[in-house]
C-alpha positions as protocol buffer text, in pm:
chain_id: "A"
residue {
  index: 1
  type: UNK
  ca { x: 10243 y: 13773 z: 11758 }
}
residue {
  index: 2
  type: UNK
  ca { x: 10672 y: 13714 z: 11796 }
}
residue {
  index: 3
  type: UNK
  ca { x: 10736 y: 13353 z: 11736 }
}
residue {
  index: 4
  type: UNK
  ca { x: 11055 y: 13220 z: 11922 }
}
residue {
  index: 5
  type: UNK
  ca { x: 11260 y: 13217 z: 11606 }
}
residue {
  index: 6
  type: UNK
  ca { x: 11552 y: 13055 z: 11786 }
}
residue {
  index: 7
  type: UNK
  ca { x: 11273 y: 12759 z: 11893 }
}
residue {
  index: 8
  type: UNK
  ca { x: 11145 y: 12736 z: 11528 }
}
residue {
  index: 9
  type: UNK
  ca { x: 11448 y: 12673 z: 11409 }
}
residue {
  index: 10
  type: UNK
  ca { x: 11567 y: 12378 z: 11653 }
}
residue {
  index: 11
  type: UNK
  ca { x: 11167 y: 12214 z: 11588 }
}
residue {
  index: 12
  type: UNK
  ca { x: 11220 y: 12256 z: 11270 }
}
residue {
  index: 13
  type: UNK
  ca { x: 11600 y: 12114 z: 11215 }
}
residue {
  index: 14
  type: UNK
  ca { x: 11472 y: 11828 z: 11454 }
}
residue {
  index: 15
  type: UNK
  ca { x: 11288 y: 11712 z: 11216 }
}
residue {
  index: 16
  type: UNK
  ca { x: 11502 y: 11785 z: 10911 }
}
residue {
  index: 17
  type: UNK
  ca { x: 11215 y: 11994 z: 10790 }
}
residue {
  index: 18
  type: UNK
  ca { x: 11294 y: 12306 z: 10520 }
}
residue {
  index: 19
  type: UNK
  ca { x: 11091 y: 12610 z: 10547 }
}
residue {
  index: 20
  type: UNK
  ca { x: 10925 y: 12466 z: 10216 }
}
residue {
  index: 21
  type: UNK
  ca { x: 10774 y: 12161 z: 10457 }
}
residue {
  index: 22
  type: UNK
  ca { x: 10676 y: 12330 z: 10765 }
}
residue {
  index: 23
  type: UNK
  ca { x: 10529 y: 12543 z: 10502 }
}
residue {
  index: 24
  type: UNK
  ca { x: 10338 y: 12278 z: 10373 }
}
residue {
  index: 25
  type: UNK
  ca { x: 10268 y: 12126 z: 10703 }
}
residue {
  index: 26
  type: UNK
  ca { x: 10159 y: 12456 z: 10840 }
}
residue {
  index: 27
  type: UNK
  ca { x: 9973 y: 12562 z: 10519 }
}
residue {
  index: 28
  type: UNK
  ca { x: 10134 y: 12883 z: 10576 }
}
residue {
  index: 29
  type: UNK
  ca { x: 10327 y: 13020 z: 10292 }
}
residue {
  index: 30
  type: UNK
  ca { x: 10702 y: 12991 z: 10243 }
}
residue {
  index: 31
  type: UNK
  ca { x: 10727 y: 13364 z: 10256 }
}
residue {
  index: 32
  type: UNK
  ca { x: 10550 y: 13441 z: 10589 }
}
residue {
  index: 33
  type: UNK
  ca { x: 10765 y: 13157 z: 10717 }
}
residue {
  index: 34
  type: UNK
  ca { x: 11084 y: 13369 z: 10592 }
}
residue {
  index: 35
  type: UNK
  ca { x: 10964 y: 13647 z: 10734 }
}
residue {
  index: 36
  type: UNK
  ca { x: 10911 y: 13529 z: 11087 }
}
residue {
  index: 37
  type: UNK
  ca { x: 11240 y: 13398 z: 11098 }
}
residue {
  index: 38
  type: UNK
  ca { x: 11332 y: 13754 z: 11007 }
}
residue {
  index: 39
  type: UNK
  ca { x: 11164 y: 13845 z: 11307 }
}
residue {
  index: 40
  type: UNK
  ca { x: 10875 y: 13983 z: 11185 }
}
residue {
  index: 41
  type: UNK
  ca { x: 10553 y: 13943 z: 11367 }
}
residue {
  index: 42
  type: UNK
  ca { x: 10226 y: 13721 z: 11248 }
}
residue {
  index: 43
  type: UNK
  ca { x: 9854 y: 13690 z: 11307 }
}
residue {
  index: 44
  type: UNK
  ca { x: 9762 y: 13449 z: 11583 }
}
residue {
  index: 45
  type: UNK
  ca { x: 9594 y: 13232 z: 11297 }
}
residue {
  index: 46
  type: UNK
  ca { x: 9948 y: 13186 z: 11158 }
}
residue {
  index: 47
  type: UNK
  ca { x: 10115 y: 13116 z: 11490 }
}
residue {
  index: 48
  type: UNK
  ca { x: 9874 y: 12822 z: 11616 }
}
residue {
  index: 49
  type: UNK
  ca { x: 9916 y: 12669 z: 11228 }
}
residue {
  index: 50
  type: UNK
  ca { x: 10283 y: 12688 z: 11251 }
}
residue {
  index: 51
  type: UNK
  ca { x: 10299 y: 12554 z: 11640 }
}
residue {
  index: 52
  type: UNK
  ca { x: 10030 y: 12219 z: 11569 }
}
residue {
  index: 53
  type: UNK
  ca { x: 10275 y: 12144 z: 11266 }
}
residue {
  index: 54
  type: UNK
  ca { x: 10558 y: 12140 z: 11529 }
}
residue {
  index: 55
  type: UNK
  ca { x: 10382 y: 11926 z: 11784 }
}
residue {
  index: 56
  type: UNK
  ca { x: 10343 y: 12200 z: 12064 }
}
residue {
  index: 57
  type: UNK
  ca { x: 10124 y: 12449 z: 12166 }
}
residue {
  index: 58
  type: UNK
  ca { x: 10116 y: 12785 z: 12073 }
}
residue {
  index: 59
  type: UNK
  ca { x: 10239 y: 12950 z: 12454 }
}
residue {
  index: 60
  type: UNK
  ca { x: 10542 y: 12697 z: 12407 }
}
residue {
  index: 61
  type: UNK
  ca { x: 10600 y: 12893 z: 12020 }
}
residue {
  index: 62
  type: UNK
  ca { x: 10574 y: 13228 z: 12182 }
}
residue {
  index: 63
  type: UNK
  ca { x: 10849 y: 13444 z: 12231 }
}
residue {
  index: 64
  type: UNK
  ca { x: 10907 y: 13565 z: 12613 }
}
residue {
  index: 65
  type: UNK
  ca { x: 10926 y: 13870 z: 12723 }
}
residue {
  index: 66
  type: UNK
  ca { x: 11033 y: 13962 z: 13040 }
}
residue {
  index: 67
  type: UNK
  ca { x: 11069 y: 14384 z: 13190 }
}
residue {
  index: 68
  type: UNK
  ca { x: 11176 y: 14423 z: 12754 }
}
residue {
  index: 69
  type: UNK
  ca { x: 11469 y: 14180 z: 12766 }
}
residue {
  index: 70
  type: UNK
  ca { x: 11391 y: 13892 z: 12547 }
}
residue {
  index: 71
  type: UNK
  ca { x: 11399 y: 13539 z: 12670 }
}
residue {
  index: 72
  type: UNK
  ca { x: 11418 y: 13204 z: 12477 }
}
residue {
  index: 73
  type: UNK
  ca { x: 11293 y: 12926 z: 12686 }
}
residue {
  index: 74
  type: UNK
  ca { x: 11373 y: 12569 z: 12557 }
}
């Protein structure tokens, strides 16, 4: 699954959170969290863990896709 890297990142500075704490909120490692944001993929598993730390659900953590042009929603 693509997380919305660009959404991650605004969640994540909202809350002046490091990768180290959603990390630790997640219990997702700090390198799978480095490597989404490199815009790797992840397992669903990962994905859901990462969007209940955030507060939201795991459609609103998806990355869009729409005819191959990606879309970030906000």
């Amino acid at each position: 699954m693509k997380i919305d890297v660009l959404k991650m990142q605004i969640l994540m500075g909202e809350r002046n959170w490091t990768i180290k704490k959603l990390a630790e909120e997640s219990h997702v490692s700090r390198q799978t969290i480095s490597c989404i944001k490199a815009g790797k993929s992840c397992s669903p598993q990962v994905a859901y863990r990462i969007a209940e730390a955030l507060g939201i659900s795991l459609p609103e953590l998806l990355q869009k896709e729409d005819n191959g042009w990606k879309r970030n929603y906000m």
